[in-house]
Every structure is written in C-alpha cells, then in structure tokens.
N, C-alpha and C positions, 0 to 999 in steps of 0.2 A: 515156340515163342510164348512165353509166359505174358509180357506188360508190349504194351505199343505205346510210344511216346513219341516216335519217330520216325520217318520215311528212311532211312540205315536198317534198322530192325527187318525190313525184310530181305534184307541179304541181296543176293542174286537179283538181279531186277527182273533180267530173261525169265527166270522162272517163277516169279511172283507174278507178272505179267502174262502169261501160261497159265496158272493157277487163275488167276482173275476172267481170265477166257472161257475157263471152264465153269465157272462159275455161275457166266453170264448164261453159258449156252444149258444148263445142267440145274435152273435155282433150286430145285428140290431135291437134289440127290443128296443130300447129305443130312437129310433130315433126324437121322435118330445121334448124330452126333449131341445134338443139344436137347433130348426128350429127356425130362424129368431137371433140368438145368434151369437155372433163374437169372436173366441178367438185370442188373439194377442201373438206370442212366440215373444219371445228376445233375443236375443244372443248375450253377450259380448264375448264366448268362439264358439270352434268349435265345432260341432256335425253329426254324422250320427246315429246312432240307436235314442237318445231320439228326433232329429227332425222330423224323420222320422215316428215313432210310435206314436209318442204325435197327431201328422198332423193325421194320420192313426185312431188313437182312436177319434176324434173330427170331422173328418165326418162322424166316425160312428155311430156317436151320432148325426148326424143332422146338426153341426156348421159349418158356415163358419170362415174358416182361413187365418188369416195374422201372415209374416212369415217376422221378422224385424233382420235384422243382423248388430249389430252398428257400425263393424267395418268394413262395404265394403256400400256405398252406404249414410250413414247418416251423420251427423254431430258428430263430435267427440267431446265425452261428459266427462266434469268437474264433479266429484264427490264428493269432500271435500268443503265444507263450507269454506266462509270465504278469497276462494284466489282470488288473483288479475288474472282477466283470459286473459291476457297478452300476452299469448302462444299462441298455435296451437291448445286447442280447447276450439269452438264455442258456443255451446250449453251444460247449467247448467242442471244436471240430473232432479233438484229441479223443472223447468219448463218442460224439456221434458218427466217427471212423467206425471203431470194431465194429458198433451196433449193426450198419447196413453192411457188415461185410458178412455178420451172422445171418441176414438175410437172404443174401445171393449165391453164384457163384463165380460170376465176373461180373465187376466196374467198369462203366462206362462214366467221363468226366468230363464235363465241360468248365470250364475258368477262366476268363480274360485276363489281361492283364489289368493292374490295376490303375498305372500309372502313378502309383504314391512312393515306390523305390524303386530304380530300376535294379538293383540286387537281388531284390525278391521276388521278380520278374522273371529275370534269365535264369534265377535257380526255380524256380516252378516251385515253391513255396506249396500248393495246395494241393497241386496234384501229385508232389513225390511222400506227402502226409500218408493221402491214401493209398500210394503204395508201401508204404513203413508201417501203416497201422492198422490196414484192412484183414490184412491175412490171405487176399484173393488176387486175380490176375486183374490189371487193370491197362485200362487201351483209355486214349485222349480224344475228345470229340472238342476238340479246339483247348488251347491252352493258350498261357502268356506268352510261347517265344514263337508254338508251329499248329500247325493242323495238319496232321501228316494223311486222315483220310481223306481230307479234301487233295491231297496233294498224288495220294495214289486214285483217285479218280481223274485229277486233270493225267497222269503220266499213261493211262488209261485211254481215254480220249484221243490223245495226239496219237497215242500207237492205233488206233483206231483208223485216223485221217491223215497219217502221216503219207505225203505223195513221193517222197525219197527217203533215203537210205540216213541222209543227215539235214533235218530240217532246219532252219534258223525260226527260232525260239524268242521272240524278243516281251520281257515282261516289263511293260511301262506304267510308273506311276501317273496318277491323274486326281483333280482334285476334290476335295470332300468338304463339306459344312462342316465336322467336328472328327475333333482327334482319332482316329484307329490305330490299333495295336500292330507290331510287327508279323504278327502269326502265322496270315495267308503267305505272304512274300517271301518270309524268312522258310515256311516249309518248302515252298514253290522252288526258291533258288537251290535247297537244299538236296531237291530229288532230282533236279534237271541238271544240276553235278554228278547223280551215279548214270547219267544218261553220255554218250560221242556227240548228243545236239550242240547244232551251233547256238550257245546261249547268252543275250545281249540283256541287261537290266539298263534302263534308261529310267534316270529321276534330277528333277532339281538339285543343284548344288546345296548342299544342306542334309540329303535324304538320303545318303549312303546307309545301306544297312553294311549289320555287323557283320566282318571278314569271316567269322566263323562260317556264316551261311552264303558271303557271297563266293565263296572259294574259287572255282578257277571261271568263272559268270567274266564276259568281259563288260565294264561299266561305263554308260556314255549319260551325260548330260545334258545331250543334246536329240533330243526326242526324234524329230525326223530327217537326222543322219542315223539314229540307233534305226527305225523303221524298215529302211531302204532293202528292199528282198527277202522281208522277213516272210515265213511260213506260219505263223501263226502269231498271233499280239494277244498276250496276258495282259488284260487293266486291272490294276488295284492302286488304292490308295494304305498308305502308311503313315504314321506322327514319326517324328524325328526317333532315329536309333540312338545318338550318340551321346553320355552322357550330361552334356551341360544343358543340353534341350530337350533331354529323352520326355516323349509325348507329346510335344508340342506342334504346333502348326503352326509355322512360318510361310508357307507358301500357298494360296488358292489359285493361282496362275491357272486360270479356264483355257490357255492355250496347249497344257496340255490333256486336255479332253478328248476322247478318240473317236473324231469324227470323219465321214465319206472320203474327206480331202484326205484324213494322216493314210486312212487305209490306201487310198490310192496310189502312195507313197510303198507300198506294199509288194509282194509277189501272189498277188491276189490271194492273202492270210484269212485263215480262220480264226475270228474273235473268240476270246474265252473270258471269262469272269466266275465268282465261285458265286456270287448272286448274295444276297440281297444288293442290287445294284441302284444306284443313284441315277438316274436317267438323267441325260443333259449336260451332268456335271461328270461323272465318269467315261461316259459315251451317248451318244446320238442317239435317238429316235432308230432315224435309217439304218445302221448299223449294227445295233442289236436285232434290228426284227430281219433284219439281211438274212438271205440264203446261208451265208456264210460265218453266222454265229450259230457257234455251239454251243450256248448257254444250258438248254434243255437236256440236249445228248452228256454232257457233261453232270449237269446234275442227277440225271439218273442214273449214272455211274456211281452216285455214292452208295447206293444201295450193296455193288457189284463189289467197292471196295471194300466199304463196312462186314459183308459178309466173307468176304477170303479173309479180312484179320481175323473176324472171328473163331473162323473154321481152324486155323491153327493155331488159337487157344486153344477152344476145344478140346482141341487134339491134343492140347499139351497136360488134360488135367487127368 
C-alpha cells in the first residue's frame, strides 16, 4: 500500500483486522521497519487524538517525526491555480508540495473541507496535490469527504466488543452549534459496508449523505425506531451533503441528542463517538461517562490503526 485515503485501501478487512491485533498485542516489533525513515504530518486543521496517535504509532515503528502546522508558524499557502497572489499569502501549495516531500519519507495530511465548493470537496483538491506533487507515499489524517483512520479504529473497537456474530450498528446524527463536514460519517458508513453488520444511519430529513458512502447502510429518519436493538450507537453530527445546501445547518433539533432515555430504547449498546465531543448537545453527561461508552477504548485505538497503515507503507517503500 503506497497512499491511504480510504477505508477500501485495506483490502481484506479479516486480515487488516488480524494485522491491527497484532499490532496492538506486539507495539514494538516492527521497529527497524521505520529506523533511519522521517514522517512529516501536516496540518491545515486542528488536531489532538490523530496528532497525537499518528506521532505515537510512528516512533513505534522506529520513525522519526516532523510535525508541520501551516497555519501557526509557516507561510500562508495559495492553493488554487491560476491566481494573482497579490494578497496575504506567500507561498504556492504547488512549490511548498515537492519542498516537504524532499524532507521526508511519508505524508501524513490533515485538510477539512472547506465548505466554499462542494466540487472541490469531493475531489479532495489538497490532499490529491500532495499526492501528484510530493513524490512520496501519502495516508490522510482527516480529509474533506473521509477519515478512514479514525474509521479503522472505530471497525477495530466493535470487533473488540462485538457480543454476536452480526451486531446492529446504528450511526445517528445529532445536533451541533456550527456546521461539520461530512468526513467522520461518510468514512464510517463507508467501512461498516465492507463489514455483514446490521448497519442503520438515522438523520433528519434533509441530512442524507451521499449514496456513494451510504451504499447498502439502511436509512431511517426516524431516530428511535432506527435505535430499537441496536448493538452499538455511533453519534455524529454533519452540515447538509446535497448540493443546493451542502454545509449548511438546517436542523439543531436537541431531540436528537443521545441521551439515557434514546439508549434505553437500545439492546443495551455501546456508545461510540470519534471525540472532540459536544456534551449535552451530542450526548448526555450519564451516557458518555456510562460503563458502556467506548469513547476512550476507541480512541486509543487510533494509535493501533495509524500504526498498521503505517507498517504497510513502510513496507511498500
């Protein structure tokens, strides 16, 4: 595996999942794969768990790390072809690509979306730059449409707690003070398609995500009939996929908030969330500090995933 951009990318799930085992059970044993190796993160957004875990899985692999945050410290970088750069910033993405790519040996990229085309969004504009201009292998620490590490840690997690053979999965929207990107959702729905899980998305009328990622996901509206015997409730919030609204927030409906009552409605599920979490407004108090959220076990899985993608760059260079 050269570039990670996507939960597909690992192929086999069964044996990505196997590798991640090993992974967890073994953190050192692969350490001279990445000795004398340099990974470079980037950061156009803000981050604590994936900067932290990605840093964490990549000296446990032996790498040293650089750790580039564009927007404290560097030149403020032009991304669109073409414009007179006239403004206030300095340096052309197109030149500061090779630069850091003569730096490293693999790219790690973080980018949101932006919300100003949704075109430019769904083609990942920034991060398929640095794969066209870096020279090196390049893996996604959130992007405009997915977060596929965060997505192979939650698929991680459930094979963890999973109490049957076929759990019911159900990942319900909930509401937010200001717009979010499709990223978590759209990986989420994306990975728990290469999965037999029963997999339920329940969102406001308005908040379908794109069929690309809802693929065979069945879609209910109706939040606590979606609930009803579920094995585990994904919360997230998302701004509108489709485009005559794409980013926007039409709905803060606090009734879908995932609290005691919705879980009860449950087959007594384990909460998940990828964290930075809104308390209140995404879920309860009781519910996240509940025996039965995985929030923590969850995030310390990213380390677990960040370093299996790793390990098979590595291996591929």
């Amino acid at each position: 595996m050269r570039h990670f951009t996507s939960i597909r990318q690992l192929g086999d799930l069964n044996k990505a999942l196997a590798a991640a085992k090993f992974v967890k059970e073994n953190p050192f044993a692969d350490q001279s794969l990445g000795k004398n190796r340099t990974l470079l993160m980037v950061f156009f957004n803000n981050s604590l768990r994936t900067r932290l875990s990605t840093q964490k899985a990549a000296l446990n692999l032996g790498m040293n790390v650089i750790v580039l945050d564009v927007n404290q410290g560097a030149w403020k970088l032009e991304t669109e072809r073409g414009v007179i750069m006239d403004g206030d910033k300095s340096e052309h993405l197109l030149e500061a690509i090779p630069v850091m790519g003569a730096y490293c040996d693999v790219i790690g990229v973080r980018s949101f979306a932006r919300f100003e085309k949704r075109e430019d969004d769904y083609q990942e504009v920034v991060l398929n730059q640095f794969i066209k201009y870096s020279g090196r292998p390049v893996f996604s620490m959130e992007a405009a449409t997915r977060h596929p590490l965060q997505t192979f840690a939650d698929l991680i997690t459930i094979e963890e707690y999973r109490k049957n053979r076929r759990p019911k999965v159900v990942m319900t929207w909930a509401p937010h003070p200001k717009a979010l990107p499709q990223a978590v959702p759209n990986s989420f729905a994306e990975g728990l398609n290469m999965t037999d899980y029963d997999f339920v998305i329940a969102n406001p009328e308005g908040y379908d995500l794109d069929l690309e990622f809802v693929g065979n996901a069945k879609v209910m509206h109706n939040q606590n009939e979606a609930l009803k015997g579920a094995d585990f409730v994904y919360a997230k919030n998302w701004s509108v996929a489709e485009p005559s609204h794409y980013g926007q927030v039409l709905n803060r409906d606090m009734d879908w908030t995932v609290t005691a009552d919705k879980m009860a409605l449950t087959n007594d599920a384990f909460f998940m969330h990828c964290l930075p979490v809104r308390r209140n407004m995404i879920v309860s108090d009781d519910v996240i500090e509940s025996p039965r959220s995985l929030v923590i076990p969850e995030a310390a899985n990213r380390v677990v995933s960040a370093q299996t993608v790793l390990k098979e760059i590595l291996k591929s260079l």
